[in-house]
Every structure is written in structure tokens, then in C-alpha cells.
C-alpha positions, 0 to 999 in steps of 0.5 A: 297417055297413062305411064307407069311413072304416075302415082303408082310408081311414084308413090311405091318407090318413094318407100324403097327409095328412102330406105336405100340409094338407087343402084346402077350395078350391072345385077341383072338382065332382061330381054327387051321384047321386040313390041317395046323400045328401050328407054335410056336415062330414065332416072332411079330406074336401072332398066326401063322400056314401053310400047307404044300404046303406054304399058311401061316395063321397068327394073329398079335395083336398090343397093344394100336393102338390107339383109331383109327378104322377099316376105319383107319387101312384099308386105311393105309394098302391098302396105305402102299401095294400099294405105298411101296410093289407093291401089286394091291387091288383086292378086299375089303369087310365088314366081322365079327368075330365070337365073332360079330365084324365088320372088312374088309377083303382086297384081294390084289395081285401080280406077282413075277418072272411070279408067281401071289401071293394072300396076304388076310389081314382082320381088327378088332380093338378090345374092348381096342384098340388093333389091331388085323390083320388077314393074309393068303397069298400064291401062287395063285394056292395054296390059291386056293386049300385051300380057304375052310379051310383057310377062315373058319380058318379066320371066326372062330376068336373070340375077346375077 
């Protein structure tokens, strides 16, 4: 079974990571879809939950990520996927939590061993500055076939 935890994770959030220490602070929320378990103690992860046929949904908070902004940050991870991890951006969009901030959606893409895989990173910079990166990735059949919940787990965040 393929996680989000794989290069792809691994390698974007390398980059945040050494910019700024993970963070555990209570700045958001999201609503656990019904089709995913939450999973505890997940590491540099503030909030992470998966399905049982491997799509992996996560949040990261990075604390003090500097007094940067959303254009920032989409660069440097559409950068880092590219360049350092292979990955082909498919698409990016303007998205919005559900507390009213503004943020991007990417959408990159990649084959491993004849396998594509669907990797979907959306940004906010919160109030005081913390990044908080919103992730879901999977097999492309299996990001597919949960696209609903997955997308309405993502649209549910609220910044506080």
C-alpha cells in the first residue's frame, strides 16, 4: 500500500521543515470524514487520517514561517516537487477555507514502477504567520474513487 508519507511527502516537507520547527498548536480544524480513521501521533503531522484503500489526508502546521505569503509558499513547493521529487504540476487553483481564508490548491502527479499517483497540497498562511499545509495523495484510482470525501474533508478547514 502506497501512502502519502512516500517521497512525496517526505521530500516537499523536507523544505518547510527546515525553515521553521513543526507546530502542534490547536490553529485549525477539520472534519474527520466517516470513510477514514484518524491516526494519532503521526510525527511532524498535526492532523492525519487514511482510508482504508491507502489515500492518506494530513495537515502540517509550520510555526513562524515567516511573515511570507501564499505566492511564496506555492512557488517554493511547486519548485521543490518539480526540481527535487519528480512530481509534474497538473493543476493549480485559488481555494478558501471554511473560516474565509484564501489559499492555493496544487495538484501534482506521478508514476512509480507504471503506477500513477495523485499528490494534492493546498496553502494557507494563517493569522500569525503559521503555515498550514493541507495534503491528500494516493493512488490515482483510489484519490478518484474518494474524491468527494476527500475534497469536502479539505474544504471543511477552519483557521483560527
Amino acid at each position: 500500500m502506497r501512502t502519502l508519507s512516500s517521497s512525496a511527502s517526505i521530500s516537499l516537507f523536507a523544505l518547510a521543515l527546515t525553515l521553521a520547527p513543526a507546530g502542534c498548536g490547536p490553529i485549525f480544524t477539520l472534519d474527520t470524514p466517516s470513510g477514514m480513521i484518524e491516526l494519532k501521533d503521526q510525527g511532524s503531522y498535526a492532523y492525519r487520517a487514511m482510508t482504508p484503500d491507502g489515500v492518506v489526508l494530513g495537515v502540517r502546521v509550520i510555526e513562524d514561517a515567516g511573515k511570507t505569503d501564499v505566492a511564496f509558499w506555492v512557488q517554493a513547493v511547486t519548485l521543490h516537487m518539480k526540481e527535487l521529487s519528480g512530481y509534474a504540476l497538473l493543476s493549480s487553483v485559488d481555494v478558501t477555507t471554511a473560516s474565509g481564508s484564501a489559499g492555493k490548491e496544487l495538484r501534482f502527479g506521478h508514476d512509480e514502477a507504471g503506477k500513477p499517483y495523485v499528490y494534492v497540497v493546498r496553502i494557507f498562511v494563517a493569522p500569525k504567520h503559521q503555515l498550514v499545509i493541507v495534503e491528500a495523495g494516493g493512488a490515482k484510482d483510489e484519490m478518484e474513487r474518494n474524491r468527494p470525501m476527500v475534497e469536502a474533508a479539505m474544504a471543511s478547514v477552519k483557521l483560527r
